[in-house]
Structure formats: C-alpha cells, structure tokens
N, C-alpha and C positions, 0 to 999 in steps of 0.2 A: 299567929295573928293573920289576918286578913284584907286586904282593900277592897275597897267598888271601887275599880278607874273609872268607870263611866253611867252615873244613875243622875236621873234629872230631880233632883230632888227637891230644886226651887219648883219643882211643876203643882198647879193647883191641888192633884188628889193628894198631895201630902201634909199642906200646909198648917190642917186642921189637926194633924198628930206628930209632928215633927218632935217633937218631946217625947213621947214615948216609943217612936221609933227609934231616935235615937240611943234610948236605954238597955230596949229589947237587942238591938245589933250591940251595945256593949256585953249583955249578958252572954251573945255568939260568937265573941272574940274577931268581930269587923271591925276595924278600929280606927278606920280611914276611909273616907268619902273622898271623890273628886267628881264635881259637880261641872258639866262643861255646857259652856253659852250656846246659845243659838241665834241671839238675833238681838240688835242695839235695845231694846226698851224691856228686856231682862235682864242687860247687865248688871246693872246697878241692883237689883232687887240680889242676885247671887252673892256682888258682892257683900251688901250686908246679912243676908242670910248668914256666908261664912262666916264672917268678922262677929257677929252677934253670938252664934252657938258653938264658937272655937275657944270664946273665953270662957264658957259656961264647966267651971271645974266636974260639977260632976257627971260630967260625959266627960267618956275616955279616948272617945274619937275626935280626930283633927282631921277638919274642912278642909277641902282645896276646892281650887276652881280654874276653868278655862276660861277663855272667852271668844268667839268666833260668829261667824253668819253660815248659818245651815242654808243648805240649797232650798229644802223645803221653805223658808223664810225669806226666799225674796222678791215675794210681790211688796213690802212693805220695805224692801230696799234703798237705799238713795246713797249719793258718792259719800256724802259726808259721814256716814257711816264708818267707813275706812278710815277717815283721821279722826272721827269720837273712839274707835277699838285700839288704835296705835298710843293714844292716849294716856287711856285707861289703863293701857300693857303700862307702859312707860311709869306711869305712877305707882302701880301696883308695886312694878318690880324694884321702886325704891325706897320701898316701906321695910322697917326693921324687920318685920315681923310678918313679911311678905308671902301670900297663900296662892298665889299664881305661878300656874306649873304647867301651863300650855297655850299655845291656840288653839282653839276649835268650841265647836265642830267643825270643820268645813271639808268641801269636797264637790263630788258632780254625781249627778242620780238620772239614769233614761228613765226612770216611771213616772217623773212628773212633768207637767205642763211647760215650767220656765224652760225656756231653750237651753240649748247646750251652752253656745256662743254665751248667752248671758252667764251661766254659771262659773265656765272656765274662768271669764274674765275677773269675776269674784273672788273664784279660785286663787289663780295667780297673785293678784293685788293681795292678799291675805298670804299666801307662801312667801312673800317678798318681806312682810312685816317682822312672819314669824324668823326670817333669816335675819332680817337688820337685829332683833332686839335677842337672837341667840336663843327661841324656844324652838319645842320639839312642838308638832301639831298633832292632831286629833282627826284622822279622817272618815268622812263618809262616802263611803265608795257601793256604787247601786248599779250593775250592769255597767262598766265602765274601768275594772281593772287595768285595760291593756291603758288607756287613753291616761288613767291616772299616773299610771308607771314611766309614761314618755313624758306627761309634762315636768313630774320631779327629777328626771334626768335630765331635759334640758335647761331647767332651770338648775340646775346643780345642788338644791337643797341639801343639806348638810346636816341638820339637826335632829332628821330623825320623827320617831313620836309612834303613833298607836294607831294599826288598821283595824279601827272599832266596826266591831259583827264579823268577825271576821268569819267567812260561810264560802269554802273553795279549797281548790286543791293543793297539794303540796306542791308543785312546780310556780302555782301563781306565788304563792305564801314565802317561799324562796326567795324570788325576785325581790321585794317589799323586803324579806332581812335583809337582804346584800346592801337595802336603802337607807339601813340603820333602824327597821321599825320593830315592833312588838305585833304578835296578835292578840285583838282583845275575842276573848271567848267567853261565850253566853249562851242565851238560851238554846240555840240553836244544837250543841252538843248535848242536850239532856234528850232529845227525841232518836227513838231506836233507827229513825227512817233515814238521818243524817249520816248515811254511810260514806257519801267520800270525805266531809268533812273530819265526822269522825277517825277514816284512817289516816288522813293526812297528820291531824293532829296528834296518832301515838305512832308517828316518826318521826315529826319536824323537833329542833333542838327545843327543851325544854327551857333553855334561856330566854327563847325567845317568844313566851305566852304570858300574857296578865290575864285577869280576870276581870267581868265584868255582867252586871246587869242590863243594864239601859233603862231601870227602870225609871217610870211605872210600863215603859212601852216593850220590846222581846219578851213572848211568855214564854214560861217554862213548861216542860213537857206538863199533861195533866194536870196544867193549874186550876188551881180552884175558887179563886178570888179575881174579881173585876180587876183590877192593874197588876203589873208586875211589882216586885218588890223588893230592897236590897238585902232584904234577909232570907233572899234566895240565892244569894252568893255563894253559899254551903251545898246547896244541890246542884248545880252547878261544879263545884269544885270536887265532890263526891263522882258527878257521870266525868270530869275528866281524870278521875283516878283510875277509875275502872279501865282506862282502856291503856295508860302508861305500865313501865316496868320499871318505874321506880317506886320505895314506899312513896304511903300519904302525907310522910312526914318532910321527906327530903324534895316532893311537888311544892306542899304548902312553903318551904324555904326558899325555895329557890322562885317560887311565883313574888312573895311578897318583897325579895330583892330587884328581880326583874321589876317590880312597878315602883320600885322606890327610886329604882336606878334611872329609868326611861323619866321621870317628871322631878330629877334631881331633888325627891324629898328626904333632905338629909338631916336637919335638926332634931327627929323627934321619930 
C-alpha cells in the first residue's frame, strides 16, 4: 500500500474528476491522501472535501488533511487568519473521527516578492500553534535551509513533521532528521540530472523518507499530461528503488510506516 503525504487535491484541475481518480488510485493500491492547506478561504473547502469522500465506502482510500498559510499566499493575508487556523486545528482535533494530521504548509521561500521579515513572522506565529496543539508541520523551504533550521531550533520545536520537496544534500537532509523530520520525495528524484539529490537519498536512513506528489504542481521526469498527478506516486517510488539496496518490498514497508508514523495515522 501506498500514500500521497502531499497532493493538492482540493486544487481546481481535479475537481471535475475526483471520482474517478479516486478509483483509478485504488485500483494502484494508493490508498491514502493527505491533502495540506495553503491559505484561510480553502480551508473549509478541504475540509469538506475530506469528510465528504472519506465516508464514500466504495473508495478504499482515507482523506487526510493539513492546514496552514503558504508563503506563496500571503498577499491575501490578514492576522486574523492565525486565530480562524488555531481554530479550525482545535475543532478538527476534537472530532471522533478526526482527519487532521498536520499543520501546513508553511515556511519561507527567497523566489518570491513577500519579504522575508513578512514570511518568518507567519512562520513563527504558525510553529507556535503547531507546538501548543502537539502537531507535526508540513514545510516549505525555497533557498532558505540554513535560516529554516535556526528558527526551529530556537524555537525548540518539538513535533517534528515533513521537509516537503525535499531537493539537497545529505548533510542538509541530516540536520532536519536530528529535528525529528521526514523527507518528502517527489518528482524531483524521477530526473536522471538530479545527481546529488539522488545520491543523498540512497544513503540517508530509509526511516526517514515519505513519499509524495504535490500534485497537480512537481512534474515528473517526461511527463506527458498538463498537471502533475497522484497516480504518479508509483514512478516516483519505482526511480527511488533503483537507486536503494533494499528490495522493493521492504522500501514500500517501511515508506508507508514512516508516513503513518510522522502524521500519527493510526486507526485504519
């Protein structure tokens, strides 16, 4: 069996087939989404998304979901934001039947416009939540490693969670385990060119890799369809076989542990 930790799957180009993507990823033995926020006036849409298609018996996959503010989303920012997400956690996490398994996305990116100073602060305010309510977070880190790794240390962060895309060396990818994290790996290992990623990753501990799309956004080497898609989670998990010296078998076990364990999905 298999997860997506990370595909946007509330995003528009899916919406129109969500039905039968969902069947086609059960016929490829995917059998778990995690679907992570980006910005307050999607929340709500995710959450009913999940809750809608989690009770749909005949899909064999169970929804999960984040919630967070991406860097890329904060011109449409505002404080109150921060106490509608604490919220929302807060509720989520007190539902029987509870499908909230992180914060995020969140993080800091040099390629775009919002300042830095703006992002940290969002940053922060959001690492603080996810430490009061005991999740693990979802980050997005964009030129900006080193600066990521000093704020969670001096904030002391505790909980952990997924260096989503992860695309760097095995000394960076070190540090971020010792912080309690996962790498999530994607498209980026399916391309021949991705040599240091790729050697990093067939040394770094095997405990310590989820898997993931991002779709419909990361493509995959030679893709051939306008968006990325979660039922490339298999090519994907195929180019990270090739380069381990473990079988395919004891990768796929020990990956879908690793992402059960990091977003404490333990019921099912």
């Amino acid at each position: 069996m298999f997860i997506d930790s990370h595909c946007h799957f509330n995003f528009d180009c899916f919406k129109a087939d969500h039905d039968n993507l969902l069947s086609a990823l059960s016929d490829t033995n995917i059998n778990k989404l995690i679907i992570p926020g980006t910005d307050a006036k999607r929340w709500p849409e995710i959450i009913d998304l999940v809750e809608k298609k989690t009770v749909v018996k005949e899909y064999k996959q169970t929804l999960y979901f984040a919630l967070g503010i991406h860097p890329h989303f904060l011109a449409d920012f505002e404080d109150n934001h921060l106490v509608q997400l604490k919220e929302l956690l807060i509720n989520s996490l007190k539902q029987s039947n509870n499908r909230c398994v992180a914060l995020g996305e969140i993080g800091l990116d040099k390629l775009i416009d919002t300042e830095l100073a703006t992002q940290e602060r969002v940053f922060l305010a959001q690492l603080a939540i996810a430490e009061c309510l005991n999740l693990p977070v979802i980050l997005h880190v964009v030129k900006t490693q080193s600066r990521v790794l000093q704020l969670l240390k001096e904030t002391k962060f505790s909980h952990g969670g997924v260096y989503h895309a992860f695309s760097g060396s095995e000394e960076i990818a070190n540090e971020f385990i010792k912080l309690g994290f996962k790498l999530g790996i994607g498209g980026v290992i399916t391309y021949p060119s991705a040599n240091k990623t790729r050697n990093a990753l067939s040394k770094l501990p095997l405990t310590s890799i989820v898997l993931e799309t991002d779709a419909p956004d990361m493509p995959i080497y030679q893709q051939s369809t306008s968006h990325n898609s979660p039922l490339n989670l298999k090519i994907i998990f195929e180019s990270l076989c090739e380069i381990r010296k473990e079988s395919s078998t004891v990768v796929a076990q020990q990956i879908y542990s690793n992402t059960k364990s990091i977003f404490s999905i333990i019921n099912d």
